[in-house]
C-alpha positions in Angstrom: 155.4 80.1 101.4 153.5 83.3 102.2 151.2 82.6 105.5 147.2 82.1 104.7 145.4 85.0 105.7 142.3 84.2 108.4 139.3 85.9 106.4 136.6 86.8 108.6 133.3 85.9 107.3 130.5 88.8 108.1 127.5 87.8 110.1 124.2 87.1 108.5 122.1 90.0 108.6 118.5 89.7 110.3 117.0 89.7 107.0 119.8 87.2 105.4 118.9 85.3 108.6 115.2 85.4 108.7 115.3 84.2 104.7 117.6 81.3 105.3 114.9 79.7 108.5 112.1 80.1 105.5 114.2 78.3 102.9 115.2 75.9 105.5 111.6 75.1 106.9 110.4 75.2 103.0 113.0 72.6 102.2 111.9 70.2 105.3 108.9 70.4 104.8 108.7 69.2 101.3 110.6 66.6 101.4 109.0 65.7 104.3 105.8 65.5 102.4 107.6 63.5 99.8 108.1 61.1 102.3 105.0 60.6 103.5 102.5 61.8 101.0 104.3 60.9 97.6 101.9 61.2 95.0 102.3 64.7 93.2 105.2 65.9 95.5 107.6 63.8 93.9 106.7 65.2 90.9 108.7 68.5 90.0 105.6 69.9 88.0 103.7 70.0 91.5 106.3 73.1 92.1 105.6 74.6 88.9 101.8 74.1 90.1 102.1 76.0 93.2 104.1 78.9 90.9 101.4 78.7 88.1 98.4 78.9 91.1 100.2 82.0 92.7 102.3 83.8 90.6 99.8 86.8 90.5 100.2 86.4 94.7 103.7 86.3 94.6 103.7 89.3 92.5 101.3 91.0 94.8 103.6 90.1 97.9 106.2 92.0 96.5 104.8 95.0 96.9 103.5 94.6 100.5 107.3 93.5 101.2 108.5 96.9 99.8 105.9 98.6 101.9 106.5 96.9 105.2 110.2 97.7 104.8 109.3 100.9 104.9 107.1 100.4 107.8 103.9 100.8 106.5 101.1 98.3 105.1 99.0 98.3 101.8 95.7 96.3 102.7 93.8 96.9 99.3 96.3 95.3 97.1 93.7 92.1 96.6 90.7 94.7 95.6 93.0 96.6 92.9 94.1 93.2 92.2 90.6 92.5 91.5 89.6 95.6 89.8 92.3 95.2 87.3 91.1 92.0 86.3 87.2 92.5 85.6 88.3 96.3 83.5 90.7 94.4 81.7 87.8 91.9 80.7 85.5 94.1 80.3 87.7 95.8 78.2 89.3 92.8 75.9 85.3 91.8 75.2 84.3 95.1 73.9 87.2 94.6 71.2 90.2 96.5 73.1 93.7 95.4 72.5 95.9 93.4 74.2 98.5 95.9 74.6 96.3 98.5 75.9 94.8 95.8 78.1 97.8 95.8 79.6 98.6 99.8 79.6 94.8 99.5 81.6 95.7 97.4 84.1 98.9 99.4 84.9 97.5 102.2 85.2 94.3 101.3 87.5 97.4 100.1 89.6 99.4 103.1 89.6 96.5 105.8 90.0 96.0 103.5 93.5 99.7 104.2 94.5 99.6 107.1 93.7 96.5 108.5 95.6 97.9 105.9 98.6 100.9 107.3 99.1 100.4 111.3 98.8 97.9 110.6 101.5 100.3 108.4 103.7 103.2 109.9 103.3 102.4 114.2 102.6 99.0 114.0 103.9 100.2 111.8 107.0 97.2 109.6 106.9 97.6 106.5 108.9 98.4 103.7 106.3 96.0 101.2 107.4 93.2 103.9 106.8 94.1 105.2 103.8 94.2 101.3 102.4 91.1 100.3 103.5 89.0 102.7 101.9 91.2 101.7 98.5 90.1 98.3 99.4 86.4 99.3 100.5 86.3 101.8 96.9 88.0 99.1 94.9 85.8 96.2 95.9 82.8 98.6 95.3 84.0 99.5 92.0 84.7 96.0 91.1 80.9 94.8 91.8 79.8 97.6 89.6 81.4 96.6 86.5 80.6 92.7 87.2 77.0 92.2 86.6 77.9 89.0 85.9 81.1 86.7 85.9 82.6 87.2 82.1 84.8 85.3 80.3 87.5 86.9 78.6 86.7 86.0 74.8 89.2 87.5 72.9 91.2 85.3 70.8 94.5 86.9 70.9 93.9 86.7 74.5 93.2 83.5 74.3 96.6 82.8 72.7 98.2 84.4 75.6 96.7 82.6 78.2 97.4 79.4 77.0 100.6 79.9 75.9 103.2 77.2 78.2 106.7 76.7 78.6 107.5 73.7 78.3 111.0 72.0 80.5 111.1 68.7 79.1 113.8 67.6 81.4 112.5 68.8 84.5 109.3 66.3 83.4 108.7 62.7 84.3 107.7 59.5 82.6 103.8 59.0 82.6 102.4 55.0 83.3 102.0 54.6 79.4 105.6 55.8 78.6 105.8 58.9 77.8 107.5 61.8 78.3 105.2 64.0 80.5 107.0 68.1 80.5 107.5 70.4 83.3 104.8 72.9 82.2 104.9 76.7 82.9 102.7 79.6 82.7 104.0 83.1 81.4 102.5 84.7 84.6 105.4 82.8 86.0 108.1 84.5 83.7 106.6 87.9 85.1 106.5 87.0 88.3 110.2 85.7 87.9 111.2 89.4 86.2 109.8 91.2 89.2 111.7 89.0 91.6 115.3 90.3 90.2 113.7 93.7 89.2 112.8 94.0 92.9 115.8 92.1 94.1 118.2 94.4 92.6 116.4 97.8 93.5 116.4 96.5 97.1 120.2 94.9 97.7 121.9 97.8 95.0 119.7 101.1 94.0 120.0 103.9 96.7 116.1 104.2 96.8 116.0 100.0 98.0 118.9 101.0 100.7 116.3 104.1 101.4 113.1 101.9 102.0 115.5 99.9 104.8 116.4 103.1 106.4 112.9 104.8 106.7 111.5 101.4 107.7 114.4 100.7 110.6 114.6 104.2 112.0 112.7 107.1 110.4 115.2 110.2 112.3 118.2 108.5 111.3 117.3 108.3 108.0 116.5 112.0 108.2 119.5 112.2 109.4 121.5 110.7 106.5 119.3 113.2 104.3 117.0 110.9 103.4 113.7 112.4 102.2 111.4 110.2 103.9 108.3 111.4 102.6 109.1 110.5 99.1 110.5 107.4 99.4 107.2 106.5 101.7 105.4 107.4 99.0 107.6 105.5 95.8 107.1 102.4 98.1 103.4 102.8 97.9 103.7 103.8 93.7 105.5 100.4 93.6 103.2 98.4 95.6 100.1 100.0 93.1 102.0 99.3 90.2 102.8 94.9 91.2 99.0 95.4 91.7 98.2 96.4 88.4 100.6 93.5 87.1 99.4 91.0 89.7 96.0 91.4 88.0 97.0 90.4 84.6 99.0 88.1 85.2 95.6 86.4 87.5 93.5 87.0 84.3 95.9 85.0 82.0 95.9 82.3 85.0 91.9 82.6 85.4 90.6 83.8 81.6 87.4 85.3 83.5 86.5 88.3 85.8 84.2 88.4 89.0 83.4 90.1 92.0 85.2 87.8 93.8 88.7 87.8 92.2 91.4 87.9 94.6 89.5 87.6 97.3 91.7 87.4 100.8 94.2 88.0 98.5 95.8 90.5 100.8 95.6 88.8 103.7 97.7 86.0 102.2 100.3 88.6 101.3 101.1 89.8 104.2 101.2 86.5 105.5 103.5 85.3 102.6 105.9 88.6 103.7 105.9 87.9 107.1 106.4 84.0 106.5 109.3 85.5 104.3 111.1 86.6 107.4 109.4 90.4 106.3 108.6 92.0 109.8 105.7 94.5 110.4 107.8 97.1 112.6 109.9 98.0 109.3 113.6 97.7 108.4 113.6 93.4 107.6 112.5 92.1 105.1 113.9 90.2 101.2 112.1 89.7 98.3 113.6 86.0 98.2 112.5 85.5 101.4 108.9 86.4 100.3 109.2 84.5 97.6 109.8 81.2 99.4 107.0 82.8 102.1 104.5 82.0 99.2 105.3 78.7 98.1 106.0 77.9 101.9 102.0 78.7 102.6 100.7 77.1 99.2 102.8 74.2 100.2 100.8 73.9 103.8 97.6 74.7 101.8 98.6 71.2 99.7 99.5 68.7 102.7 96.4 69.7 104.4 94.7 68.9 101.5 96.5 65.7 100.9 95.6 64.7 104.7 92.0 64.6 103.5 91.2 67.9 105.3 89.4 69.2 102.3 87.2 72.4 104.0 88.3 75.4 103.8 88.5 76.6 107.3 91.0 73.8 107.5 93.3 75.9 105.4 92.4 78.7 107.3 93.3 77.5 110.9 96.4 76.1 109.4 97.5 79.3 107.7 96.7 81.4 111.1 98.7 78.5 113.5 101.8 78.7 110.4 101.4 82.7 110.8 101.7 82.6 114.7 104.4 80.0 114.6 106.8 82.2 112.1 106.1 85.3 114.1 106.9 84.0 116.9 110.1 82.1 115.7 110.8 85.7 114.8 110.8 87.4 117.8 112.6 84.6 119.5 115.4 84.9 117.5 116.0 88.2 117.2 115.4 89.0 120.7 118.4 86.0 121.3 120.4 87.4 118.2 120.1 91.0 120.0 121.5 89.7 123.5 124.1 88.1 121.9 125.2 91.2 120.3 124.7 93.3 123.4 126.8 90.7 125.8 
């Protein structure tokens, strides 16, 4: 009998590591308010809630993930976001189609990252300049077109938006006997396809393994012949683009456009990415990781909620303690990970 080879497992990666504490604290968490909150949480549909609720913020988080990978930040992604959805009803009501509806809102995101990143990245603008005035412009441009809040009233629309998938087996058993289906939204599917579109540009395509380099050390990258400008600048087309999505996918959630669409929205991106195990300095980050980042704050957002704590700026607090805690579970385990590795 020929002797058993010893196979030496590779370490987790910071960002494998940082992704598997988020799924970990995710998974506690839950269960932990099935334990003692029951109600909807021992319901599987009160998941498909949370991804209904957010998929157009999940989308969204993508693209600041990309971005912060690459070391920079995108702060008007909740604007464009916005922008996309009142032109798009604006649009639909004055008898546009549902396909150019959606070429609209694509391209309203795209002409964003484009104009982002030739100013970042071959105009060398600081990011989190360049951004804001996107976000200042977009918000501007979006209480322009919305006199007033409008619904969408388009009846192919309409078809779209309340179109559900239905999981039968994922369901439960209501008090009077029936069958009661897992229930979910098509702005989930899309948010689903940009998670492996996004996944596999990241972990396979040579531009994803560029976006890691640029964001962990700019001269190295250089140094590999890595042109740093333009991948800069595809992170920020990307980040445009999963706007433009993230803002028809929140109109088939919403059916209506305002001037306050999306608001925050950005703010609870970032804070989804860097939940995620995403870090601002650049070079960590995983779309899976973000993903979980997402439902990780909505889940917060629900047990405060469930604890009676029904004002806002309970959310609020919570969110800023949950941001402060991850960042700082971060650092203390990377700065431990990196002494280990230097001993």
């Amino acid at each position: 009998m020929g002797k058993k080879k010893n196979v030496r497992r590779e370490p987790l990666t910071d960002t494998q590591l940082l992704m598997t504490i988020t799924i970990c604290i995710f998974i506690t968490m839950y269960i932990l308010a099935m334990v003692f909150f029951r109600g909807g949480f021992l319901h599987v549909q009160q998941i498909f809630d949370m991804l209904n609720d957010n998929a157009s913020l999940i989308i969204v988080s993508f693209g600041l993930t990309i971005v912060m990978i690459g070391g920079g930040i995108d702060i008007s992604v909740g604007a464009v976001t916005s922008l996309v959805v009142m032109s798009c009803v604006l649009y639909l009501n004055n008898g546009g189609s549902i396909f150019m509806s959606i070429l609209l809102a694509l391209g309203i995101g795209l002409a964003f990252g484009l104009v982002h990143g030739f100013l970042i990245s071959y105009l060398e603008i600081q990011p989190f300049i360049v951004t804001l005035a996107g976000m200042f412009f977009a918000r501007g441009m979006t209480t322009i077109l919305s006199v007033n809040p409008q619904k969408a009233a388009h009846d192919g629309f309409a078809v779209l938006r309340d179109t559900k998938i239905e999981i039968p087996w994922l369901g439960y058993v209501a008090k009077n006997g029936n069958l009661v289906p897992a229930r979910m939204e098509l702005g989930v599917v899309v948010a689903l396809l940009c998670l492996a579109f996004i996944f596999i540009l990241l972990k396979y395509l040579p531009l994803g393994r560029a976006f890691y380099a640029i964001g962990g050390n700019q001269q190295s990258a250089l140094m590999l012949g890595i042109n740093v400008k333009r991948t800069r600048f595809l992170s920020y087309v990307l980040s445009g683009l999963l706007s433009g999505i993230s803002g028809y996918v929140f109109l088939m959630h919403t059916g209506a456009g305002n001037a306050t669409n999306a608001a925050g929205m950005e703010m609870n991106a970032i804070a989804s990415s860097i939940i995620g195990g995403t870090l601002l300095t650049g070079g960590v980050g995983n779309v899976f990781g973000t993903f979980f980042g997402t439902i990780t704050l909505t889940t917060i957002k629900k047990i405060v909620v469930s604890s009676g704590l029904n004002d806002p700026w309970w959310q609020s607090i919570t969110t800023g303690g949950m941001l402060c805690f991850f960042i700082l579970l971060q650092s203390v385990v990377l700065s431990r990970r990196s002494k280990k590795k230097n001993a």
